[in-house]
C-alpha positions as CSV (number, residue, x, y, z in Angstrom):
1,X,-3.7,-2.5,23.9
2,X,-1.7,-5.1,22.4
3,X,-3.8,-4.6,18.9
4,X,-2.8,-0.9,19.1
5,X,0.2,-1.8,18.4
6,X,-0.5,-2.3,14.8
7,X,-3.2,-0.1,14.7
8,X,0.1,2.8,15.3
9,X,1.6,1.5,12.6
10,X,-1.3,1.1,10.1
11,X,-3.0,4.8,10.9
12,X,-0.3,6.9,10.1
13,X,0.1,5.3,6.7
14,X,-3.8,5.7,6.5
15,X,-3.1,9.7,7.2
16,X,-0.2,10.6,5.2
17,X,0.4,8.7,2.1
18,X,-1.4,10.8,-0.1
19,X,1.0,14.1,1.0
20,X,3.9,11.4,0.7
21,X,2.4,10.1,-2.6
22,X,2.3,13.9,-3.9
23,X,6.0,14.2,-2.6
24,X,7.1,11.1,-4.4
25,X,5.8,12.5,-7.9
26,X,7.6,15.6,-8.0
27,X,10.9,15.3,-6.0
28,X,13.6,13.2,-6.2
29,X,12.4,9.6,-4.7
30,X,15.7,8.9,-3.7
31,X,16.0,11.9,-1.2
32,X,12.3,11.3,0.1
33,X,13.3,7.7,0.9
34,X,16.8,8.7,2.9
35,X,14.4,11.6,4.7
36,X,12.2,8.7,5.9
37,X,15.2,5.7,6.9
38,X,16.8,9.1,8.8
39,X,13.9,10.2,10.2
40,X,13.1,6.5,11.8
41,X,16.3,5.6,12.9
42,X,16.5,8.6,14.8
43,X,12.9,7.7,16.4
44,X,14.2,3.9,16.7
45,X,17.3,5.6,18.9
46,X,15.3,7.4,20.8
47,X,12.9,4.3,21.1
48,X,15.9,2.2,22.8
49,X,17.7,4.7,25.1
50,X,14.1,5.2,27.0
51,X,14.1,1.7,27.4
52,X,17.4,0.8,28.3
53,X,16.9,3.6,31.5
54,X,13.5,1.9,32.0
55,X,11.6,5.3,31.0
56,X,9.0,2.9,28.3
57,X,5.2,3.2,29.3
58,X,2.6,1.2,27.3
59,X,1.2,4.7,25.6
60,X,5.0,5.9,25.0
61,X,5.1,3.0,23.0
62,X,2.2,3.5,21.0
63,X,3.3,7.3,20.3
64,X,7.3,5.7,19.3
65,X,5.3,3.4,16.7
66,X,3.0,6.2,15.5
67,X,6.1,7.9,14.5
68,X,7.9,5.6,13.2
69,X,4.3,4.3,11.2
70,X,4.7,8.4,9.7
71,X,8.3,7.4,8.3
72,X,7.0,3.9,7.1
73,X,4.3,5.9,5.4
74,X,6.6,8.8,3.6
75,X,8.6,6.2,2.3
76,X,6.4,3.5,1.0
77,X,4.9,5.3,-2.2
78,X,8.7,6.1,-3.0
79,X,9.9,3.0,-2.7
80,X,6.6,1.1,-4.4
81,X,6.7,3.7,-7.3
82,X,10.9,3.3,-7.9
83,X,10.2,-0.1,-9.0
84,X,8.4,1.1,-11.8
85,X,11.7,3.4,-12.6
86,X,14.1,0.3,-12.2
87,X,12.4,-2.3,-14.5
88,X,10.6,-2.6,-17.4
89,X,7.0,-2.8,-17.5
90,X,6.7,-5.7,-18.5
91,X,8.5,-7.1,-15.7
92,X,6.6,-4.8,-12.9
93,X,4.9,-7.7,-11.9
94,X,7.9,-9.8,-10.8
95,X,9.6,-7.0,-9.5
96,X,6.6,-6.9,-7.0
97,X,6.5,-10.2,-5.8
98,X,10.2,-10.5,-5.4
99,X,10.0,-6.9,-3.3
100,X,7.6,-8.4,-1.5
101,X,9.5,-12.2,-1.2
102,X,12.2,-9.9,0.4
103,X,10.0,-8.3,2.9
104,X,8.3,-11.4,4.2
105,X,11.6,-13.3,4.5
106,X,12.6,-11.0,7.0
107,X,9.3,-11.1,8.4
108,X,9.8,-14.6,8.9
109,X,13.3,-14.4,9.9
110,X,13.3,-11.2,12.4
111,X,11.0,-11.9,14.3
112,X,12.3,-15.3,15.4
113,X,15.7,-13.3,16.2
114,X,13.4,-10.4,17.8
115,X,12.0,-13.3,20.1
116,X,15.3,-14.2,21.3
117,X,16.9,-11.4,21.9
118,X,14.6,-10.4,23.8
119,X,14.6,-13.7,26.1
120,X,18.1,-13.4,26.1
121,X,18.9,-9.3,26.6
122,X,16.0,-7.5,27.4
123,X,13.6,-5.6,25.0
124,X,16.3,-2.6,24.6
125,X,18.9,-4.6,22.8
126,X,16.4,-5.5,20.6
127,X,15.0,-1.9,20.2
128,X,18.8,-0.9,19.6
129,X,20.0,-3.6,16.8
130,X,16.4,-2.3,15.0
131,X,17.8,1.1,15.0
132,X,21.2,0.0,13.9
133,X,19.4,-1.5,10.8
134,X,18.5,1.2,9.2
135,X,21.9,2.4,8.4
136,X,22.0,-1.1,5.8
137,X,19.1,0.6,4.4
138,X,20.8,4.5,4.7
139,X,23.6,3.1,3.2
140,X,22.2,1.5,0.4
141,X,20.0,4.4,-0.9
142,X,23.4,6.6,-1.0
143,X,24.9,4.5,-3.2
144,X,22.2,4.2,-5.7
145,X,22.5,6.9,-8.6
146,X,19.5,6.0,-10.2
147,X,19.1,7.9,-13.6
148,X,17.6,11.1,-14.0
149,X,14.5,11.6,-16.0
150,X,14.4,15.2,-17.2
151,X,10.9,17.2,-16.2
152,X,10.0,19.2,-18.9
153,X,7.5,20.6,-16.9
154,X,7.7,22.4,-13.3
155,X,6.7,20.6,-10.3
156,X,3.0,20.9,-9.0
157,X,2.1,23.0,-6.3
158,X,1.5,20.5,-3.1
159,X,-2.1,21.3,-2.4
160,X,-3.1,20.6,-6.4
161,X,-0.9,17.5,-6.3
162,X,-2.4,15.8,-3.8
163,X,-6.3,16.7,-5.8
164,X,-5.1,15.7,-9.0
165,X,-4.2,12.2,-7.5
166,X,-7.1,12.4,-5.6
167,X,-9.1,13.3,-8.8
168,X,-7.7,10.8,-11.3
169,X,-8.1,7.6,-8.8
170,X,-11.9,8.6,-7.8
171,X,-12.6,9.0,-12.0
172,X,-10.6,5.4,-12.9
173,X,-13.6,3.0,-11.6
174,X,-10.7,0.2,-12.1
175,X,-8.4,1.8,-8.9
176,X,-11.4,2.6,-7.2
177,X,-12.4,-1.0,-7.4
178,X,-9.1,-2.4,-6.0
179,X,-8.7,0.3,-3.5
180,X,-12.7,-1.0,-1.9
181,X,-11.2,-4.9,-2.3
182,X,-7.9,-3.5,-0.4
183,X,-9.6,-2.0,2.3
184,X,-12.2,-4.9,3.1
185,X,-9.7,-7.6,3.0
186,X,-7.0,-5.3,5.1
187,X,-9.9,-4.6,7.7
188,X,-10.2,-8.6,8.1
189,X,-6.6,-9.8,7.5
190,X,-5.0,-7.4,10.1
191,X,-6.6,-9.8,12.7
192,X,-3.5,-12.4,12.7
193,X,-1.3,-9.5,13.2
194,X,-3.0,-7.9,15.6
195,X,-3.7,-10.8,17.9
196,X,-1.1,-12.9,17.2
197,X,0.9,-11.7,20.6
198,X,-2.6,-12.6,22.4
199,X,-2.6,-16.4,20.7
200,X,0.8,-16.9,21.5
201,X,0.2,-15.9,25.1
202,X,-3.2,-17.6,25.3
203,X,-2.8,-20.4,23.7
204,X,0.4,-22.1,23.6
205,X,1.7,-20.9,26.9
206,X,5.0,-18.7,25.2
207,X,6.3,-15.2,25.7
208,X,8.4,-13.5,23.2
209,X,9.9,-16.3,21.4
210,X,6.8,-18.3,21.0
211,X,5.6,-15.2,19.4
212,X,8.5,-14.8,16.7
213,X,8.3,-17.9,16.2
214,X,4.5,-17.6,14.9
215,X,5.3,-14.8,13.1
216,X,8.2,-16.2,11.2
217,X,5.8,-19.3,9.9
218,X,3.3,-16.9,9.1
219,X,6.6,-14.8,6.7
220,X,7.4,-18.1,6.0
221,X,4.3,-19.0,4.2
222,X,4.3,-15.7,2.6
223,X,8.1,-16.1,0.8
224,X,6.3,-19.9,-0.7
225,X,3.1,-17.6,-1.8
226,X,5.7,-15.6,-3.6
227,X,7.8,-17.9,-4.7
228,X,4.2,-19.6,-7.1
229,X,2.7,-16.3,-7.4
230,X,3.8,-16.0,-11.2
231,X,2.8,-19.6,-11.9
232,X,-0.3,-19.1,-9.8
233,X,-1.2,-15.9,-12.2
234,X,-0.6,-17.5,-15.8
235,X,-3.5,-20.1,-14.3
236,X,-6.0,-17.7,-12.6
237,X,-7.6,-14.5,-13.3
238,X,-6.9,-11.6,-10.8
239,X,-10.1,-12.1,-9.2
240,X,-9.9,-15.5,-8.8
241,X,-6.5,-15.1,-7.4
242,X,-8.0,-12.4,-4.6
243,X,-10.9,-15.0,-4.3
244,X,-8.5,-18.2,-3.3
245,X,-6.6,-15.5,-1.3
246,X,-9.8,-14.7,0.8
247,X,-11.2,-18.0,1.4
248,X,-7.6,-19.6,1.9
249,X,-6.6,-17.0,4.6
250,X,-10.1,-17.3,6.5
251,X,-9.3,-21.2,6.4
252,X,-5.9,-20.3,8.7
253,X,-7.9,-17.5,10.5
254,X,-10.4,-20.0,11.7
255,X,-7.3,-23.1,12.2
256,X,-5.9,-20.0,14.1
257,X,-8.4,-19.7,16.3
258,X,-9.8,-22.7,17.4
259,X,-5.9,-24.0,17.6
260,X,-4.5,-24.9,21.2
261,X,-1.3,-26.4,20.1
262,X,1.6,-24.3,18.4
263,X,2.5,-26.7,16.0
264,X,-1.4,-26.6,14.8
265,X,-0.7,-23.1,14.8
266,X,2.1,-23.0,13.1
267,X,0.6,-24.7,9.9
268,X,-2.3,-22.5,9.6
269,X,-0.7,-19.7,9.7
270,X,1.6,-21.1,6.8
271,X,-1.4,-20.6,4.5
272,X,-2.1,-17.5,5.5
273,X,1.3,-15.8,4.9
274,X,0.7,-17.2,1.2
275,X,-2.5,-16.0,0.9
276,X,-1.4,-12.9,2.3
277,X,1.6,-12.1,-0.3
278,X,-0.9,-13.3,-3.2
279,X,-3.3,-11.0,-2.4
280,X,-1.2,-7.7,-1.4
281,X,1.0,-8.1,-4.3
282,X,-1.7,-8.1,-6.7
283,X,-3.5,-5.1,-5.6
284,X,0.1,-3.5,-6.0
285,X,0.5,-4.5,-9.4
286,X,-3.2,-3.6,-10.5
287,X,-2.7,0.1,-9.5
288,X,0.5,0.3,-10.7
289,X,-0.1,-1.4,-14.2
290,X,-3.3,0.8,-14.4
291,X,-1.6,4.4,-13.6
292,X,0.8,6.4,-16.0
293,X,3.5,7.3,-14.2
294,X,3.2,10.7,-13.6
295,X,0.7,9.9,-11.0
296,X,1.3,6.4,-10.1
297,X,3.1,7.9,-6.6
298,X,-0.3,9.2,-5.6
299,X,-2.1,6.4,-6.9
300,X,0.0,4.1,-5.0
301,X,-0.5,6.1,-1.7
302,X,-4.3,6.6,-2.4
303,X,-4.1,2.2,-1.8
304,X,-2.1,2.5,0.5
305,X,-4.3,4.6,2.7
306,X,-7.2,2.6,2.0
307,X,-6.1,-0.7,3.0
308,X,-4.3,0.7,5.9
309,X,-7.0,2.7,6.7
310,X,-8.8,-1.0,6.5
311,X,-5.9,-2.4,8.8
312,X,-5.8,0.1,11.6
313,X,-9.6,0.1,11.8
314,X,-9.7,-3.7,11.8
315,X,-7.2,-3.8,15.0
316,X,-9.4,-2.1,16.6
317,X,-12.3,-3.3,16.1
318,X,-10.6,-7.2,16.7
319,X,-8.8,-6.3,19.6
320,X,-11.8,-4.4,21.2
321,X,-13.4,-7.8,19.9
322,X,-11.5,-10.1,21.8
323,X,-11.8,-7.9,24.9
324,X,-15.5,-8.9,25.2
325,X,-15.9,-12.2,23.8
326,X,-12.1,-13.8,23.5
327,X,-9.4,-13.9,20.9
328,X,-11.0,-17.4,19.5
329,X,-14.0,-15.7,19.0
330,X,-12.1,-12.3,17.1
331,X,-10.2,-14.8,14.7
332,X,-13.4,-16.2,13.8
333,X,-15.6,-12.9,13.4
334,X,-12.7,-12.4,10.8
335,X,-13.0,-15.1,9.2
336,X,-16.8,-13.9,8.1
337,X,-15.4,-10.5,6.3
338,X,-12.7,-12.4,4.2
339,X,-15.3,-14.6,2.8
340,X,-17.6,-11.3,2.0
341,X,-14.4,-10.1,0.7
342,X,-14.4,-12.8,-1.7
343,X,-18.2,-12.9,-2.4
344,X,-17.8,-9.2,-3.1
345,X,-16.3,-10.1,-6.4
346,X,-18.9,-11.0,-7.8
347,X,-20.6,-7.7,-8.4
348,X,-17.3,-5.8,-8.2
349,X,-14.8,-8.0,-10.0
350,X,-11.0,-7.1,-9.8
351,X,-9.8,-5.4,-13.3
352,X,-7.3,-7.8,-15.2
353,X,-3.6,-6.1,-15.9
354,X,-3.7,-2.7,-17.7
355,X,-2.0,-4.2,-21.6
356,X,-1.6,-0.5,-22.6
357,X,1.2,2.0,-21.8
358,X,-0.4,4.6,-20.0
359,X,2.7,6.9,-20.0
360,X,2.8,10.5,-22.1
361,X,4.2,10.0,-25.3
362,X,6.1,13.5,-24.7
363,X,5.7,14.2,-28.3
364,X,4.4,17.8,-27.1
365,X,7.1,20.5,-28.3
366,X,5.8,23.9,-26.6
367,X,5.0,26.3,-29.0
368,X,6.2,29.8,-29.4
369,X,4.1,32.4,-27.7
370,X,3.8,36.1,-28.4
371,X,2.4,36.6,-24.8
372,X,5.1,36.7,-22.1
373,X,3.8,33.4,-19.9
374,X,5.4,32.4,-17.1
375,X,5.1,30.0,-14.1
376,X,3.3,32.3,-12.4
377,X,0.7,33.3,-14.6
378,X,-1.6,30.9,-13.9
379,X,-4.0,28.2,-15.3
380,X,-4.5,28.3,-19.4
381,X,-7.8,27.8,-21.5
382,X,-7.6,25.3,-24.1
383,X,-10.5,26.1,-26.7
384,X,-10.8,22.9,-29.1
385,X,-13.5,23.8,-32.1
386,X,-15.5,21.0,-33.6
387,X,-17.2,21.1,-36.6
388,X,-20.1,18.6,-36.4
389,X,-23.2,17.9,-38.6
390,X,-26.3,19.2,-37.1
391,X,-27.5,15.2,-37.9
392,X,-24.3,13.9,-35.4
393,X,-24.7,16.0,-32.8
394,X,-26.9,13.4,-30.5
395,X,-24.4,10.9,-31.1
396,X,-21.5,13.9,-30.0
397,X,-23.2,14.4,-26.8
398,X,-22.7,11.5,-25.0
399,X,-19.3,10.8,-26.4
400,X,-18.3,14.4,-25.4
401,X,-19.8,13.2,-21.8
402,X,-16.8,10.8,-21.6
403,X,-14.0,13.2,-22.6
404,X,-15.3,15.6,-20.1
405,X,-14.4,12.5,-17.6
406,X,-11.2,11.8,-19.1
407,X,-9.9,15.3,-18.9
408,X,-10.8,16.2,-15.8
409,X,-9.0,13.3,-14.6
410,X,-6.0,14.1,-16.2
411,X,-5.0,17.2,-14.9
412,X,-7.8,19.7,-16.1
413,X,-9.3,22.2,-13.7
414,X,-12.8,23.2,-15.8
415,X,-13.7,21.7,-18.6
416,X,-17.3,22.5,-20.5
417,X,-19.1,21.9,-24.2
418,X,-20.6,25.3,-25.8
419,X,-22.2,25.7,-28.7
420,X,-20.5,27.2,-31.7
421,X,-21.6,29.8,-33.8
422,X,-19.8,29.1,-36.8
423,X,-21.1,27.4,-40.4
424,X,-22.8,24.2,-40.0
């Protein structure tokens, strides 16, 4: 039950990101990110007052955090994909990290205040000062006017929207092979976070505080894996990065564990936290450097959905794990898939940084038309003629092969090669 816990916040992300990711590419991110802070604040409010009157169950919770798990996942492709609107390419990378520095320091510092407030004032006063901060966050999207980029053309149709993300990820082999690495190594690493209330129970003896505590060294380690991630990347290769990230975060799994004193607890999970942020942050970055942005919403929520797909599987299977043979036992079990994780690399190697810009040039200037075309007339056949010798046309072939890929992936419905019947 206590593994659940992120499993309802991992599955609804796993469900819905690709509807949110089609939502953040054709309307206003701004607005789909204040729908989502509204829409879990009033959940969190809720979330408290049944509390404070003592009205909580164990499966009440789980159905609070599923909900508030469907705001988290309308608002995370926004929110990942506005980065690339804020900052230069060239300086996406950072941008990540230090998004991600800024998440993990309050993972390391909330839950240590989480722990004792809830010592000191009961589980609803925590509950209520989580729903008071999301008006920080409602706050702070109102007062961004971020600038508006003119559409010259009219948004998608929602059902098309989500296929053409789906479409363009499955044909980019590079996504596909970050989106496998993010599920395997969320399916493994969601085993700290899942069990970490059960270690902090088990093992050191503590109740809520012990438990923030953990969790803030585990943030904490996180902010230092941040903090060298740019130095650790001008060293490394992506896949070595995700390589040192798996092995170095089954190291803490294991310390965490076999561990029966929270201070040796408290330094694995150090390690971890960095390996954590290293590892995340660069699966963000590949899809992101590797998608033009007129996709890069749904490409962003297709990850998303595969490693939390990964995650809410993994608590799961860990917590039903450490139901029959012990937490220890879980930790270690994890342990084993982050080091396949890393040996997977070898035949499916992470894809270094995309160098190209991938945008539209948006050089297109729509012709005049003597037909009277409108939105509603539907999809339009693009006839390209090529005149090639009779002596080329084996060598045409397969090169006409690849286009067929590269235009179905980029928005074309049909796409076929017939035979001309023109001079040769």
């Amino acid at each position: 039950m206590v593994a659940l816990v992120q499993g309802a916040t991992t599955l609804p992300i796993m469900l819905f990101s690709i509807a949110a990711g089609a939502l953040a590419d054709n309307f206003d991110r701004r607005s789909v990110m204040l729908v989502a802070q509204v829409m879990m604040l009033l959940v969190s409010v809720a979330l408290a007052t049944l509390t404070f009157f003592g009205l909580l169950s164990a499966w009440l919770l789980l159905a609070f955090t599923f909900l508030i798990g469907c705001g988290t996942a309308l608002n995370n492709p926004s929110w990942q994909a506005s980065m690339g609107d804020i900052v230069p390419r060239a300086d996406l990378p950072a941008a990540v990290t230090l998004n991600s520095m800024g998440f993990n320091l309050m993972r390391s510092v909330g839950p240590a205040i989480g722990g004792l407030v809830v010592a000191l004032a009961g589980a609803s006063m925590a509950f209520a000062l989580n729903a008071l901060s999301y008006t920080a966050l409602i706050a702070a999207l109102f007062g961004w006017k971020p600038d508006q980029t003119k559409r010259p053309l009219p948004r998608e149709s929602f059902g098309p929207a989500m296929a053409a993300g789906i479409r363009y990820v499955a044909m980019s082999p590079n996504l596909m092979t970050v989106l496998a690495r993010g599920f395997v190594f969320g399916l493994a690493a969601i085993s700290v976070l899942a069990l970490l209330p059960s270690v902090a129970a088990e093992y050191v003896g503590g109740g809520a505080l012990a438990y923030g505590s953990l969790l803030g060294c585990f943030g904490a380690g996180a902010i230092i894996g941040a903090f060298f991630n740019g130095r650790i990347r001008e060293k490394l290769s992506n896949e070595n990065i995700v390589r040192l990230a798996c092995l170095g975060f089954a190291v803490g799994v294991v310390g965490l564990g076999l561990s029966r004193d929270i201070l040796l607890s408290y330094l694995v999970l150090l390690p971890a936290g960095a390996c954590w942020v290293l590892a995340m942050s660069l699966f963000n970055v590949s899809i992101q450097m590797s998608t033009p942005r007129w996709v890069v919403g749904r490409a962003l929520s297709l990850y998303q959905t595969a490693t939390f797909g990964g995650m809410a599987l993994g608590s799961w299977i860990w917590g039903m794990t450490a139901d029959a043979f012990g937490t220890g036992f879980a930790l270690v079990s994890a342990s084993v898939v982050l080091m396949a994780c890393a040996g997977i690399g070898f035949r499916f190697a992470l894809p270094e940084f995309e160098t190209r810009d991938l945008d539209p040039l948006n050089s297109f200037r729509e012709p005049e038309l003597r037909l009277d075309l409108r939105l509603r007339s539907g999809p339009i056949m693009v006839m390209v003629d090529y005149d090639i010798a009779q002596a080329d046309v084996a060598k045409m072939l397969p090169l006409m092969a690849a286009r067929r890929r590269i235009r179905i992936r980029d928005g074309a419905r049909q796409w076929s090669l017939a035979p001309g019947f023109g001079e040769p």
